[in-house]
MMTF fields as JSON, N, C-alpha, C and O atoms, coordinates in Angstrom:
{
  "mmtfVersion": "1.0.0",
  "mmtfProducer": "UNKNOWN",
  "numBonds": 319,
  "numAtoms": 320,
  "numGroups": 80,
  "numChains": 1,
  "numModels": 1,
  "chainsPerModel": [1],
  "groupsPerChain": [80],
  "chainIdList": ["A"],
  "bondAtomList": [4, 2, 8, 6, 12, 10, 16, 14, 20, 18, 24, 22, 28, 26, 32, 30, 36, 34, 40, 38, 44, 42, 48, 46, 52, 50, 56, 54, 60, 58, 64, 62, 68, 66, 72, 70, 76, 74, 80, 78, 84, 82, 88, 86, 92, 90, 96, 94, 100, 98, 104, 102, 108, 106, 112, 110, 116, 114, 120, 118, 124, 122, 128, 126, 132, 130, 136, 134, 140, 138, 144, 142, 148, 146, 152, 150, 156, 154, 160, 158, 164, 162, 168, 166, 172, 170, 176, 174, 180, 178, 184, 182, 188, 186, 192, 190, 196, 194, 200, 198, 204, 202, 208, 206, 212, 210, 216, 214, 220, 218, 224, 222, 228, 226, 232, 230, 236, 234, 240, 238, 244, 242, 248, 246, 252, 250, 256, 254, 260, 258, 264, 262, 268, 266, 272, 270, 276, 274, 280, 278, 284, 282, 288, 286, 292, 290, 296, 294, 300, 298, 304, 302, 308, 306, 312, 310, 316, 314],
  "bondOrderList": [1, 1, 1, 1, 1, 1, 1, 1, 1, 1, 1, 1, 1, 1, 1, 1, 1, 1, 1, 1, 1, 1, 1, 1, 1, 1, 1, 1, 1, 1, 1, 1, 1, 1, 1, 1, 1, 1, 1, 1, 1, 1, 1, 1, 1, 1, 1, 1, 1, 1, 1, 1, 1, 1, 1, 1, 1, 1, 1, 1, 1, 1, 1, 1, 1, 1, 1, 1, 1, 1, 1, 1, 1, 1, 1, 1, 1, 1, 1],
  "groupList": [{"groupName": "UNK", "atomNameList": ["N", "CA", "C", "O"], "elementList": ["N", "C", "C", "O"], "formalChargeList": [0, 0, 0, 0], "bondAtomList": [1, 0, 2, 1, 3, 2], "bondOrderList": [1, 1, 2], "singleLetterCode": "X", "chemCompType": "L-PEPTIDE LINKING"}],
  "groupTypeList": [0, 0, 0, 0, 0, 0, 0, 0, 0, 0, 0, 0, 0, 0, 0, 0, 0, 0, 0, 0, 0, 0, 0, 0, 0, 0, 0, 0, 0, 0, 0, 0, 0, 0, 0, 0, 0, 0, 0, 0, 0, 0, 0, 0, 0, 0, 0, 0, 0, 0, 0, 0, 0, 0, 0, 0, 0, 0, 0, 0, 0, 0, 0, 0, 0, 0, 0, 0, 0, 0, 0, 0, 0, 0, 0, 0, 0, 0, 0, 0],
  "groupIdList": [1, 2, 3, 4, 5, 6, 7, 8, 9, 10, 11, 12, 13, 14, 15, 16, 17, 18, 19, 20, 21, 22, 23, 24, 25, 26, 27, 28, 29, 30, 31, 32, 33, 34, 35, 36, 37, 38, 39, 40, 41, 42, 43, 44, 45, 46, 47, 48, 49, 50, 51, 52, 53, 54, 55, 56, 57, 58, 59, 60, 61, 62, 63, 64, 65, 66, 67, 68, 69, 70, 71, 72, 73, 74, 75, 76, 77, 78, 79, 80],
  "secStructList": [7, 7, 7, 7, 7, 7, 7, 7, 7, 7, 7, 2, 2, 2, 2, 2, 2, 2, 6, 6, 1, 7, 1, 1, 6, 6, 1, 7, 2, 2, 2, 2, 2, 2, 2, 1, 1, 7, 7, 1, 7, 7, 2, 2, 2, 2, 2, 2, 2, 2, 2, 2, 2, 7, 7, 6, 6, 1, 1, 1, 2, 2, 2, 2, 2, 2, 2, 2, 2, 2, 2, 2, 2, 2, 1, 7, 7, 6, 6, 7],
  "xCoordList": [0.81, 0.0, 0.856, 0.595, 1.66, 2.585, 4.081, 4.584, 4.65, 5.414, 7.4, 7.508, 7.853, 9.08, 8.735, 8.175, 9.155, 9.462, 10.654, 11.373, 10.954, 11.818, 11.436, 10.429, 12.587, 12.025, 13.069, 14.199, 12.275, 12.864, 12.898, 11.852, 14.144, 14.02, 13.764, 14.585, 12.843, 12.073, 12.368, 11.954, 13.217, 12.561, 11.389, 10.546, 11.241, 10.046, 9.316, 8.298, 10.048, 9.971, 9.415, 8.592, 10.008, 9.994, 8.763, 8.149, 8.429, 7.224, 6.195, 5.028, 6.73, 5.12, 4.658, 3.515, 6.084, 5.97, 5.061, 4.004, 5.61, 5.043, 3.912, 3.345, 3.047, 1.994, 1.071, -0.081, 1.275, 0.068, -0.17, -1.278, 0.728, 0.178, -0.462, -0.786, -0.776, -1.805, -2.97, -3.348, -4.329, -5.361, -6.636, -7.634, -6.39, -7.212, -6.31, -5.11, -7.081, -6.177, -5.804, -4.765, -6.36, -6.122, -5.435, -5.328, -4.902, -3.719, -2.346, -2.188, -1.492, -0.385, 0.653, 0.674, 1.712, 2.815, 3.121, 3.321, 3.235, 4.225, 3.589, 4.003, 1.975, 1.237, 1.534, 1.445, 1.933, 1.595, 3.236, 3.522, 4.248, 5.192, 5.339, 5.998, 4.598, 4.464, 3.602, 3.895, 2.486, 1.894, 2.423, 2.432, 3.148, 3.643, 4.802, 4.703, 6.228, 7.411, 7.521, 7.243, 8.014, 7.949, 8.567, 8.917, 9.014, 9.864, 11.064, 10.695, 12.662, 13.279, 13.166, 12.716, 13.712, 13.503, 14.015, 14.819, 13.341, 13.661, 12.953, 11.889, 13.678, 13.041, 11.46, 10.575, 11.582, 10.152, 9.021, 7.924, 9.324, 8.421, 8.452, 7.716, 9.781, 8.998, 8.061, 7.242, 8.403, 7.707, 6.067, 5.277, 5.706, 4.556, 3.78, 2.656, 4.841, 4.899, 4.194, 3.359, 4.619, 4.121, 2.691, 1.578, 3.068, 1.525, 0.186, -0.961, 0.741, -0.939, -1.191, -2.363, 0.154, -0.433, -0.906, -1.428, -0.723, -0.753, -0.183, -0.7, 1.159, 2.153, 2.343, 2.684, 2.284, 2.99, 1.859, 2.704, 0.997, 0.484, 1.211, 1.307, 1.531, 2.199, 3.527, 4.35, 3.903, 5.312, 6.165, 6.009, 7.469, 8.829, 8.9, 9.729, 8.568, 8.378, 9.512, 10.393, 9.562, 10.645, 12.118, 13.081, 11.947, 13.612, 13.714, 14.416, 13.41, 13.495, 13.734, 14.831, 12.693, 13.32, 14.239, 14.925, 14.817, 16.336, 17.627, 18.655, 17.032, 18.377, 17.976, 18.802, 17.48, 17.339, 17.942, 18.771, 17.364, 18.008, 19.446, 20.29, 20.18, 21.558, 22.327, 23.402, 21.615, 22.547, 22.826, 24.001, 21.813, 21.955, 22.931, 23.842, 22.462, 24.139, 24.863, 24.904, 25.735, 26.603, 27.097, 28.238, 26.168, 26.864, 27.195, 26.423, 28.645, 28.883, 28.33, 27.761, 28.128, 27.361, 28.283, 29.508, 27.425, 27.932, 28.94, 30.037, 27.793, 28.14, 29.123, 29.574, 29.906, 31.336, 32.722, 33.888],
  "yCoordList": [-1.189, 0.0, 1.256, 2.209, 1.239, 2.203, 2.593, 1.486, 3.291, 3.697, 3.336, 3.223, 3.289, 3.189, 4.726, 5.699, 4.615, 6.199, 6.224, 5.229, 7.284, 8.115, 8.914, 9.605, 8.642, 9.988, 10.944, 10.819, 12.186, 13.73, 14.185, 13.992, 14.987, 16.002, 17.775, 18.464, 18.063, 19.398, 20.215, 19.73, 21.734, 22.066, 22.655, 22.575, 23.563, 23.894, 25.031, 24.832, 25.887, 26.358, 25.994, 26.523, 25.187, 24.489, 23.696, 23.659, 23.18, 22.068, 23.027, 22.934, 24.025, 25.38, 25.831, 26.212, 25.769, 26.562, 25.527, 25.894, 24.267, 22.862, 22.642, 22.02, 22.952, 22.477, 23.958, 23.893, 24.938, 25.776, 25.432, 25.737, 24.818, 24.433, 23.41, 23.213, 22.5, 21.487, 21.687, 22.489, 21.465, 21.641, 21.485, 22.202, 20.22, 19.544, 18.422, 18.149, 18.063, 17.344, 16.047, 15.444, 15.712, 14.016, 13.918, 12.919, 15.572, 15.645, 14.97, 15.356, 14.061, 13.974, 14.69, 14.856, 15.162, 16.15, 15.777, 16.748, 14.429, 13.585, 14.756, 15.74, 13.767, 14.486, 16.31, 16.707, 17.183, 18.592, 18.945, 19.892, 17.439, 17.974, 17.827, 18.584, 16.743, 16.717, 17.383, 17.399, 17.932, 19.219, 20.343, 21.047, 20.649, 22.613, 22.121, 22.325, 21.438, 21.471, 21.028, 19.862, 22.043, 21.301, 20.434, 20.057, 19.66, 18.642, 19.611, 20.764, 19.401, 19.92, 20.006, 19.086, 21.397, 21.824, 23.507, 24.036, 23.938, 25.25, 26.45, 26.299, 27.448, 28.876, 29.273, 30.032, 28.487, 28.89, 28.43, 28.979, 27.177, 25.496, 25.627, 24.975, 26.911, 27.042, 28.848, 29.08, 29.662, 30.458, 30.114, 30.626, 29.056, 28.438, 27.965, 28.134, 27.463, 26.604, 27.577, 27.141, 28.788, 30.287, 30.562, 30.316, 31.203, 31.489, 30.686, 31.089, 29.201, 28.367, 28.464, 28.455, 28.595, 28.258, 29.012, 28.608, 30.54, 31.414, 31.539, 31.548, 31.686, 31.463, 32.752, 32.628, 33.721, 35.355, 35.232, 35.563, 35.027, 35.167, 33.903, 33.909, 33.136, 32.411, 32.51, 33.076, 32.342, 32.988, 31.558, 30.351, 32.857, 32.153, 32.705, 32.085, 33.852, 34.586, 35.262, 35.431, 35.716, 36.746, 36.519, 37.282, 35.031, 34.545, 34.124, 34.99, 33.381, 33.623, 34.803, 34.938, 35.842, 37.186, 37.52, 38.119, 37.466, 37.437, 37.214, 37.835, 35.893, 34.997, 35.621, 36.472, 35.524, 35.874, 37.266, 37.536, 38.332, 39.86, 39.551, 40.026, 38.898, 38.707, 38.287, 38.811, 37.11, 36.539, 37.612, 37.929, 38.172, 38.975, 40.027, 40.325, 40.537, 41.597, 41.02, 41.23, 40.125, 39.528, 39.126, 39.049, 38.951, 38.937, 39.706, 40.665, 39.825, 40.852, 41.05, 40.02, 42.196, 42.857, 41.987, 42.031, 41.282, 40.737, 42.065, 42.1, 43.005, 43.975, 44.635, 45.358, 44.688, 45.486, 44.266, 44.658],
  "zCoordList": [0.0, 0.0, 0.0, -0.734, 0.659, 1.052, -0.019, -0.211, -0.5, -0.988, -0.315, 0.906, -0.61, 0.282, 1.085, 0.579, 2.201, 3.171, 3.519, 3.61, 3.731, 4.04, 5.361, 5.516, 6.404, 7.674, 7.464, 6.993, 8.038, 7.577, 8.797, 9.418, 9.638, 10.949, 10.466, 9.861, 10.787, 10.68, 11.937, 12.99, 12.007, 12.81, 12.838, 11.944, 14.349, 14.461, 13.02, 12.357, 12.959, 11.964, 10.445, 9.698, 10.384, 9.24, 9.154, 8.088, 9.992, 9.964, 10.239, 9.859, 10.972, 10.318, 9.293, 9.043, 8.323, 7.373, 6.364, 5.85, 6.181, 5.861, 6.142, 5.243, 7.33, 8.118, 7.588, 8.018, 6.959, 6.469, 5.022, 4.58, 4.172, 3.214, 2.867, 1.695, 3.967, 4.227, 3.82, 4.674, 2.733, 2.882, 3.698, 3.636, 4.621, 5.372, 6.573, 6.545, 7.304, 8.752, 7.652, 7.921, 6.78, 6.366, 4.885, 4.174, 4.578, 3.472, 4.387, 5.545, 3.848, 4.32, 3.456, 2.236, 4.634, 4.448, 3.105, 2.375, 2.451, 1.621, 0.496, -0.117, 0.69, -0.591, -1.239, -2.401, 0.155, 0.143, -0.798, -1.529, -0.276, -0.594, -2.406, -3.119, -2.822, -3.824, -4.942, -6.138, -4.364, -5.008, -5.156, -6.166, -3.54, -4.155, -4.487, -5.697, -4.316, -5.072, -6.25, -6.53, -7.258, -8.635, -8.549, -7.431, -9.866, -10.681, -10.512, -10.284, -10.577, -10.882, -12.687, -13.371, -13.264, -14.628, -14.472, -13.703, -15.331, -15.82, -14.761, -14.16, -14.718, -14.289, -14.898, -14.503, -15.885, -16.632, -16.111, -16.206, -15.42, -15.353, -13.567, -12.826, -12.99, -11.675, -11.5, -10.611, -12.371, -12.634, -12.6, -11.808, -13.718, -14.424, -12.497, -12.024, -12.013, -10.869, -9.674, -8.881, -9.689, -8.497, -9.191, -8.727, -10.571, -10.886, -10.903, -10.706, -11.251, -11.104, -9.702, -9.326, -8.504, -7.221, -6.331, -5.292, -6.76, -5.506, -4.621, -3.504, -4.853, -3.399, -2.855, -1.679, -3.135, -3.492, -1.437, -0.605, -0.965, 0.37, 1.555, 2.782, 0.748, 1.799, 2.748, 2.029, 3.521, 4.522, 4.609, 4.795, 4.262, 3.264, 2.527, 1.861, 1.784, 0.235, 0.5, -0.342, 1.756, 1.771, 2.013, 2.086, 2.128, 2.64, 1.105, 0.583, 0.343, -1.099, -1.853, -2.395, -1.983, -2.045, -1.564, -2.393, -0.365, 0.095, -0.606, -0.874, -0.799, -1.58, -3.087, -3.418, -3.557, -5.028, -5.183, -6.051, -4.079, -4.792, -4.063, -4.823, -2.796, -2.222, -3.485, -3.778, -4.39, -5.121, -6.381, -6.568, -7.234, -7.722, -7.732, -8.505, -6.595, -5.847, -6.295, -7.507, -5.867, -6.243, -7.67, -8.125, -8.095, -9.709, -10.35, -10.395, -11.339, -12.11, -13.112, -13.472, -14.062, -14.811, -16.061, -16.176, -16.848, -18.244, -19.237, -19.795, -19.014, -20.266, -19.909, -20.797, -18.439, -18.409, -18.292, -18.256]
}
């Protein structure tokens, strides 16, 4: 019935952040993890991935935004 499993250590944090994208008490984590994380692929295919889902209200947006404009900084400008 069951799939091979895997156990995962969460902290607290983390299993909050995990535990609001739950739809109902009898979604399991596995399932939630397999709906909102894409496939690995392209920028396009996780773009495609934000807009069908509505993520832009969920918390974590901003530690992503973080890393995305941090890394940016960091890169040098092609054109000089």
């Amino acid at each position: 019935m069951h799939e091979c499993m895997k156990t995962i250590t969460l902290d607290d944090e983390a299993y909050a952040r995990l535990k609001v994208w739950k739809r109902d008490s009898k979604e399991s984590f596995s399932h939630v993890v397999k709906r909102i994380i894409p496939e690995p692929g392209t920028l396009g295919a996780f773009l495609t991935f934000i807009e069908a889902n509505d993520t832009a209200h969920l918390p974590g947006n901003e530690v992503m935004d973080a890393a995305v404009n941090t890394r940016s900084a960091k890169k040098a400008d092609p054109w000089n």
